[in-house]
C-alpha positions as CSV (number, residue, x, y, z in Angstrom):
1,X,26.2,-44.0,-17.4
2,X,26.7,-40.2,-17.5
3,X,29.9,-38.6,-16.2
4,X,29.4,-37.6,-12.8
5,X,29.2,-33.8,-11.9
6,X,31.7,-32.1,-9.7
7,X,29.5,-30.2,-6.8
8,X,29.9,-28.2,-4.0
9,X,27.2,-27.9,-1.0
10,X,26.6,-25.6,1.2
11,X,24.6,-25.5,4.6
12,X,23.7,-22.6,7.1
13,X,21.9,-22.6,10.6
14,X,21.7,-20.8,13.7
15,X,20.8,-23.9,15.7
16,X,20.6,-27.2,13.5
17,X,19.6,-29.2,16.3
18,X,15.8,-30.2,15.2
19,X,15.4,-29.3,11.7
20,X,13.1,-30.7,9.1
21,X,14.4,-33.6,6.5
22,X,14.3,-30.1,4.2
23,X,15.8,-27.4,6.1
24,X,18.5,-30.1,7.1
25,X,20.2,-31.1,3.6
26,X,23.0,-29.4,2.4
27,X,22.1,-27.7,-0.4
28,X,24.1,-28.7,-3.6
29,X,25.5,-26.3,-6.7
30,X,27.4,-27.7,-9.6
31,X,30.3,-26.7,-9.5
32,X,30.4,-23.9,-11.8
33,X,27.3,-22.0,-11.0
34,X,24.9,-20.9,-8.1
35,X,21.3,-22.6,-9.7
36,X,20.9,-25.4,-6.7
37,X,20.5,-28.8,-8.2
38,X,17.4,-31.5,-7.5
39,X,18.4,-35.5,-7.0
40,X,16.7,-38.4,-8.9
41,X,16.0,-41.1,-7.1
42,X,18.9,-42.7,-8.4
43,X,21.9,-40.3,-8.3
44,X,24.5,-41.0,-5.6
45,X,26.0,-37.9,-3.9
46,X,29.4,-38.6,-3.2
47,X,31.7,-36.7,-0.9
48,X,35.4,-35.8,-1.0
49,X,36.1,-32.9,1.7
50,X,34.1,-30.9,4.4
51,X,34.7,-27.7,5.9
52,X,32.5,-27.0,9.1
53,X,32.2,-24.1,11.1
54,X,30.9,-22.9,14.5
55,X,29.7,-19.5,15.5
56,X,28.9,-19.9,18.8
57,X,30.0,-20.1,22.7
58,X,30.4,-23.6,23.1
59,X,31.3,-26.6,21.3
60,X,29.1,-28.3,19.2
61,X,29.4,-32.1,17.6
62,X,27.9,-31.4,14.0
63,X,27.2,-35.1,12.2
64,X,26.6,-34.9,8.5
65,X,24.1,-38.1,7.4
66,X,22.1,-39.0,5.2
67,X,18.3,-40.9,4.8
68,X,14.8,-40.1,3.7
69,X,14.2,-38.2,6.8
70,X,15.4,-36.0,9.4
71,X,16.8,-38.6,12.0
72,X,20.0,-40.1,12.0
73,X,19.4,-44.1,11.8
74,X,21.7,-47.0,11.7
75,X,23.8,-46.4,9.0
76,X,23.2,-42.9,7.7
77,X,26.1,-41.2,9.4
78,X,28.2,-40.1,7.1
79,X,30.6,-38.0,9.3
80,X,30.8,-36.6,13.0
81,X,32.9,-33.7,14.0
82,X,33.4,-32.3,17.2
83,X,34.1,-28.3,16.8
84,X,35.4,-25.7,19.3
85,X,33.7,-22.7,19.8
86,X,33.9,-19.9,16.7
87,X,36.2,-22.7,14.9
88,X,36.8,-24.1,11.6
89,X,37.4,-28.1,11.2
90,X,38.7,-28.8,7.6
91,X,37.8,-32.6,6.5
92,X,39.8,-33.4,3.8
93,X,38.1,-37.7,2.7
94,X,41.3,-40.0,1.5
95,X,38.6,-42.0,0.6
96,X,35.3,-40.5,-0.6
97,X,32.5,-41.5,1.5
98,X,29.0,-41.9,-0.4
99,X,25.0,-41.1,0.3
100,X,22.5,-43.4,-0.3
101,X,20.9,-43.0,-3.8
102,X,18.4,-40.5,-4.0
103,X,19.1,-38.8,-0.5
104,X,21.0,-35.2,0.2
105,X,23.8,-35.0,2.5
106,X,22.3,-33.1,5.8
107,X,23.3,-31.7,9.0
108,X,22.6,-32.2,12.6
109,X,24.4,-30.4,15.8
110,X,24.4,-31.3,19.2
111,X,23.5,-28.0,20.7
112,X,21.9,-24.3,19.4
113,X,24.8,-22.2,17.2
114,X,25.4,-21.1,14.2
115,X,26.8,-24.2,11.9
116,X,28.1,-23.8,8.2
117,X,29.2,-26.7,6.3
118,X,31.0,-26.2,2.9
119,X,31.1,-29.7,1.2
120,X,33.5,-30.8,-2.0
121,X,32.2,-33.7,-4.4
122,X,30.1,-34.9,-7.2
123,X,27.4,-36.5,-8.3
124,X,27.5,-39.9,-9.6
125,X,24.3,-40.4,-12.0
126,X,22.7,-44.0,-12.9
């Protein structure tokens, strides 16, 4: 098994509310360099700290899940946040939490707004 690779991701919406499995995931850099990385089916994304921001008038809940598609199902929630109007919420993970193989962390809000999520981890290769 290869060592696993120390990424960060990084997401960007005005309204993230009904997105597409695609438009959803957070897109993922190693950690030295800005050429976006592509899963196997078998690599694990695993997550260590989250940094989510909203732009916007009102508070939005932003859940960050995972999944083959763009629906949160049993299971798949990684993280919810609830985050006050043109705030930051900084999510530092005692414990890593983990994506199923093969899937992209992605992100999902409550209401229209602009969301940015900064995420911390690796990937963990099979």
């Amino acid at each position: 098994m290869a060592a696993p690779l120390a990424v960060r991701g990084e997401f960007s919406s005005a309204d993230a509310r009904a997105l597409t499995e695609e438009n959803a995931r957070v897109t993922l850099y190693p950690a030295s360099s800005t050429t976006a990385l592509s899963l196997a089916s078998t690599d694990v994304v695993r997550i260590s700290a989250a940094v989510i921001t909203a732009g916007t008038t009102g508070n939005l809940i932003v859940t960050l899940y995972d999944g083959a598609n763009a629906s949160v199902a049993a299971g798949e929630r990684l993280l919810r946040v609830s985050v006050l109007s043109n705030s930051t919420v900084v999510v530092p993970l005692p414990q890593a939490i983990y994506c199923q193989a093969g899937t992209y962390p992605k992100v999902l809000a409550d209401a229209a707004g602009d969301v940015n999520v900064t995420l911390t981890g690796a990937i963990e290769y099979s």
